[in-house]
N, C-alpha and C positions, 0 to 999 in steps of 0.2 A: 584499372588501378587496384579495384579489389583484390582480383587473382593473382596481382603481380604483388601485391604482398601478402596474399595469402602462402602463397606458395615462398618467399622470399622466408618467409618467419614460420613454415610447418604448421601454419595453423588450417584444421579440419572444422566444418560445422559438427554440431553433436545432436544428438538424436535425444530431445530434450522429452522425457516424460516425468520431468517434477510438475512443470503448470510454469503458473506467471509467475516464477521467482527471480528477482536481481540478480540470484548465481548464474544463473543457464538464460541471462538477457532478456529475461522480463516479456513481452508481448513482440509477434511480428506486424508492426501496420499496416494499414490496409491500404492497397496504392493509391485513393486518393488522398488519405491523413498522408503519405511520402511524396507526393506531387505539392500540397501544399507546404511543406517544410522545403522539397525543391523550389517552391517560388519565392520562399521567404528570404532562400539564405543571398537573392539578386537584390533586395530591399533594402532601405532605410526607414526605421520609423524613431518616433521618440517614447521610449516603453512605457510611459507612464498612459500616452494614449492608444498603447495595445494592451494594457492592462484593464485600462478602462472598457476595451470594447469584449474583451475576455471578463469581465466582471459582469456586463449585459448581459452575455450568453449564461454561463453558471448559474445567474441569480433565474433567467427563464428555467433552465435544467433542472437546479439544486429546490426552488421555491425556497429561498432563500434570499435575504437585503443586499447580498454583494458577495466578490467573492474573487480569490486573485490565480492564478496561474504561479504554482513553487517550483523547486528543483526536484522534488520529490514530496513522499505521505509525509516522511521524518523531518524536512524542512519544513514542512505545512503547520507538524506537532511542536516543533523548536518557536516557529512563529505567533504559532496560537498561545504558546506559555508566555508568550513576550511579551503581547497585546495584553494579558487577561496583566500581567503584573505592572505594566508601562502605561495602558489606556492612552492617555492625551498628552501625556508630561515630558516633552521633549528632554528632559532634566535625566529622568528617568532611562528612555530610550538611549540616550549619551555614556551611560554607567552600565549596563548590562553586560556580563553578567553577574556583574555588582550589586547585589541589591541591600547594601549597606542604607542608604537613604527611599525605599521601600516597604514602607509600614506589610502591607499585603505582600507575603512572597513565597506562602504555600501553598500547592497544590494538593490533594486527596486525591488516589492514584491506586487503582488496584496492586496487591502483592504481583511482581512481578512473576513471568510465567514463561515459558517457550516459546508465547510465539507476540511477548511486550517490547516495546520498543521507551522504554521509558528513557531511556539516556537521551530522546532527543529533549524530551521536557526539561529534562535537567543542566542544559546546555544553554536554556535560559538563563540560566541562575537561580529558577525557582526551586525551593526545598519541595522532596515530595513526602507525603504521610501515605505511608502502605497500608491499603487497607483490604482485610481478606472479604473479593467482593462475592465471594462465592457459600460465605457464611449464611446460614435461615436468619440473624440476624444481623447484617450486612447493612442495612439503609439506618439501624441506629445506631451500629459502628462510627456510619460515615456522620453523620448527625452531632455525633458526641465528639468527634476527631475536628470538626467546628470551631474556630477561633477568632479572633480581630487579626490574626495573621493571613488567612484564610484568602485567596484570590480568585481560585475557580477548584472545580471538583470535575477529575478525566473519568472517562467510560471509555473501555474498550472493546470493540464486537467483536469478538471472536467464532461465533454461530447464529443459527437463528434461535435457540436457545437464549435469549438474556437472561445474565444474572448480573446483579437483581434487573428489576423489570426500569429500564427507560425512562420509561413514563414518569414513574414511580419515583428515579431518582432525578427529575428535572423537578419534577413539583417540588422534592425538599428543596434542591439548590434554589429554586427562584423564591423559595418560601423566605431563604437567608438573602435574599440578594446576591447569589454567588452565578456566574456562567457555566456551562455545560460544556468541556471539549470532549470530543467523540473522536476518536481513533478510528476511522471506518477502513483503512486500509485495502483490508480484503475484504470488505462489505461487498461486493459486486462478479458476479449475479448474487440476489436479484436485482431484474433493476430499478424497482421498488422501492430499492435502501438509495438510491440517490434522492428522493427526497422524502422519507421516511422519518428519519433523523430531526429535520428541521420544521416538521409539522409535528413531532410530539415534542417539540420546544429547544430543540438544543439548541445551543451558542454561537459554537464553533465546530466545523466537521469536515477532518482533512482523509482526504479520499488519494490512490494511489490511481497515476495516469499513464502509466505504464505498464499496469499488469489488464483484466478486462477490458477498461474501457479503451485500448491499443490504441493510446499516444504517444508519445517518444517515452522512453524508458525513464529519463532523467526527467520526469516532470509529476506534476502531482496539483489536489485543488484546497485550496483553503476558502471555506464559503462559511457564512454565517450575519450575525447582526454586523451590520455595517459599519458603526463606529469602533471594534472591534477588530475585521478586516482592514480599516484605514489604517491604524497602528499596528497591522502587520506589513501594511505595504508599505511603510515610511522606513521598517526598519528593514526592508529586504534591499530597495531601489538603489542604485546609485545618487547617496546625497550629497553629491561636489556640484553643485546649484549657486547658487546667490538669490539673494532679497528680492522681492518684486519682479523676478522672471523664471522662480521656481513654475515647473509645470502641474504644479499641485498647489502655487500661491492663494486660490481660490479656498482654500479648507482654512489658510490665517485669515483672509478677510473675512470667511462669515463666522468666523471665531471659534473653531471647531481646536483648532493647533494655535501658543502662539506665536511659534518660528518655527523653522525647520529645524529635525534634527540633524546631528551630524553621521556618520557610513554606522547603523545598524546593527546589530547582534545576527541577523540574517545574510550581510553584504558579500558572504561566500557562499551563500544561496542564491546567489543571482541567476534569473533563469533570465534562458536568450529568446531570443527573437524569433527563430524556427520552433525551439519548446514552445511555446505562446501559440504560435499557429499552429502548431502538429496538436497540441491538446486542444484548442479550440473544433478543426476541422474531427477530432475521434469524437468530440464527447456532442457537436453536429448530427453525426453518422449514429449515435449509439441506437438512439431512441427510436431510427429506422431498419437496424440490425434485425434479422428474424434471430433472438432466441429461441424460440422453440426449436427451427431447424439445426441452429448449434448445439442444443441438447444433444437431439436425434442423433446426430454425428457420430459426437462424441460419445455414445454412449454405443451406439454399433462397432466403433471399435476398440472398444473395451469389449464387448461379445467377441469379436471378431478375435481378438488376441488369445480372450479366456481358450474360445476353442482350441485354438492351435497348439496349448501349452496343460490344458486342462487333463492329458492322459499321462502327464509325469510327475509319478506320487514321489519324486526327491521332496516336493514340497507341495504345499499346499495352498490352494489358488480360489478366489472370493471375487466374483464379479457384483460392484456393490453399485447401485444407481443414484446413489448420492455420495458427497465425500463425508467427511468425520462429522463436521459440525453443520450438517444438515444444507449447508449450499447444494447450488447444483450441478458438482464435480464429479459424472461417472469413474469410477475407479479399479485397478484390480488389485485389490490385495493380496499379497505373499508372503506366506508363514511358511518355516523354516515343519519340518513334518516332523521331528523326532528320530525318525530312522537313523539305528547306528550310524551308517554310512550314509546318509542323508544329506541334501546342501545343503546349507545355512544360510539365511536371506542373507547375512551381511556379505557372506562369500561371492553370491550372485552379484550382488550392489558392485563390488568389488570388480569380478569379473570382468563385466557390462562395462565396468569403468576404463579399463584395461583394451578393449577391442581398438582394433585401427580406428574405427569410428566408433567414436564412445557414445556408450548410452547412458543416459543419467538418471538413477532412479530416484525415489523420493523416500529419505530413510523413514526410521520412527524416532521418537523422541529418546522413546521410553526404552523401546529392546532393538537389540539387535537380530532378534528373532523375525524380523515383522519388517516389510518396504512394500510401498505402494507405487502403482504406474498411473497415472495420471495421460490422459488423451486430448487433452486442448489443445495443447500444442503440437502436435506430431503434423506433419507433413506429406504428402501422399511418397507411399511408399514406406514411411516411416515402421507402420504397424507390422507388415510382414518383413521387415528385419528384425522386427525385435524379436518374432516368434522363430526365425532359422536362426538369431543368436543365444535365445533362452536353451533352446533343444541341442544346440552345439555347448556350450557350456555344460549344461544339465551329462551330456553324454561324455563330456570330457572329466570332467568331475570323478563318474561312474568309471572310467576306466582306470584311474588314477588310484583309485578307491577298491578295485579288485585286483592288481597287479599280486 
């Protein structure tokens, strides 16, 4: 069936050296996380008790009270703004993204940046106050940006650099009574940051399950204090239920809820059945993965490429053993060299894009002077085409160029 529509609709795999990114399909799974998503999609469950047994797991993984299986990081971040402004108040949950009747319904939210995802918080309904968190004094920005409006205060990890320091900004929130959502998205590697986060106190901490930690692409974890995670799951699930045979009736009798709400600010977030297992069985597997050996890898063929392309001064080529923000993404950098006739990294990007089998580079934000290759994902074989299509390009270019 694949091939028959692959070939039906001209579509080619591509020779993916961004990383785990959504554009170039996020992570390949591993065939027993694809064996288990094959056994799931012959099943019936009822999701509230596959959520439940995916909340076990997390909460062992995460060292965290609970924790649910999203549609993705950005459903995890839309849901965690939900919880932090709806808590228990079925009333509440019902109006989103209304928050007319919502004393609390701002968030503090670092100034947005290239690589923020803040629109998903904002799809809660919550107002966000930008705050520049990269200022020396940044923790009494956020302090003074403080109100009776105020619901939770987001961090976002962008490196192993924090700014400000974590820690640092849990103790204020918990000093106001306010919770902590953490954006870990690309937290992973290491894999240290899967419970990192919820030992130096944070809240709420939605993680991406389809880039590292190779579960289905379409999925992602929202894990944190528990009564938190429950008003994210009420507002994700399917709530066409009744009285006394909701499969959650259990949280109105011990007075936790007190009815159900009705379909959620998350109910186009619904993740399925195969999601639920495919993330259960990857984030199983993680903890027995040898990283160090997937370092190793990836970092030999990033050597391996450098050499092959490293004696063509069109440009200039940086075998770097970590990526930008100090993760552990071997990479090779590519700067454009100056030469009159020289390539221009964007031209390459270009090129590469262009080939029968396209190759995807990872641009910069900043210039177009500058793209990066990335080796996680590449496939065998992978590496030695990109080096006879860099040198075919690079030579075409030059011909082009002295006509």
């Amino acid at each position: 069936m694949l091939s028959e529509l692959t070939e039906r609709f001209g579509l080619r795999p591509i020779i993916n050296a961004v990383g785990h990114a959504t554009r170039v399909s996020g992570s390949c799974p591993h065939p027993e996380v694809i064996e288990a998503i094959r056994a799931a999609t012959g099943q019936y469950w009822e999701i509230d008790d596959l959520l439940s047994a995916a909340s076990t797991l997390i909460q062992q993984s995460t060292e965290t009270e609970a924790g649910i299986v999203t549609s993705g990081a950005s459903a995890a971040l839309t849901l965690a703004a939900a919880a932090c402004l709806a808590g228990n108040r079925p009333e509440i949950m019902d109006q989103l993204p209304d928050v007319s009747g919502c004393s609390r319904h701002e968030i503090i939210y670092p100034v947005p940046g290239p690589y923020d995802y803040d629109h998903a918080l904002r799809l809660s309904g919550a107002k966000l106050v930008s705050i520049d968190y990269r200022a020396a004094d940044a923790l009494w920005k956020i302090e003074r940006a403080i109100t009776p409006r105020t619901a939770a205060i987001g961090f976002v990890w962008q490196g192993v650099l924090e700014v400000p320091d974590l820690g640092a900004l849990v103790e204020l929130a918990h000093r106001h009574r306010l919770p902590v959502i953490v954006d870990a998205a690309c937290a992973l590697p290491p894999i240290e940051n899967l419970t990192s986060f919820s030992r130096r106190g944070a809240d709420l901490i939605a993680y991406s399950g389809g880039k590292h930690l190779g579960g289905p692409q379409a999925s992602g974890i929202l894990c944190g204090r528990r009564e938190l995670i429950r008003s994210a799951w009420v507002q994700m699930v399917d709530m066409d239920v009744r009285a006394g045979t909701w499969s959650l009736q259990h949280w109105v009798d011990e007075g936790w809820i007190s009815r159900s709400p009705r379909h959620g600010i998350g109910r186009s977030m619904k993740v399925s059945k195969e999601a639920i297992i495919g993330l259960m069985a990857a984030l199983q597997r993680y903890a027995q993965r040898d990283h160090a050996f997937e370092y190793a890898t990836w970092r030999a063929r990033v050597e391996l490429i450098f050499q092959g392309v490293s004696d063509l001064p069109e440009l200039r080529w940086t075998a770097r053993d970590v990526g930008l923000n100090g993760q552990l993404f071997p990479l090779l950098q590519i700067e454009s060299s100056g030469w009159p006739s020289g390539l221009c990294a964007r031209d390459l990007v270009l090129a590469l894009r262009a080939r029968p089998r396209k190759i995807v580079l990872a641009e910069d934000e900043q210039s177009p002077d500058r793209a990066y290759l990335y080796t996680q994902c590449l496939q065998p074989g992978d590496a030695e085409e990109i080096i006879s299509a860099i040198r075919q390009e690079v030579a075409a270019h030059h011909d082009r160029s002295t006509r």
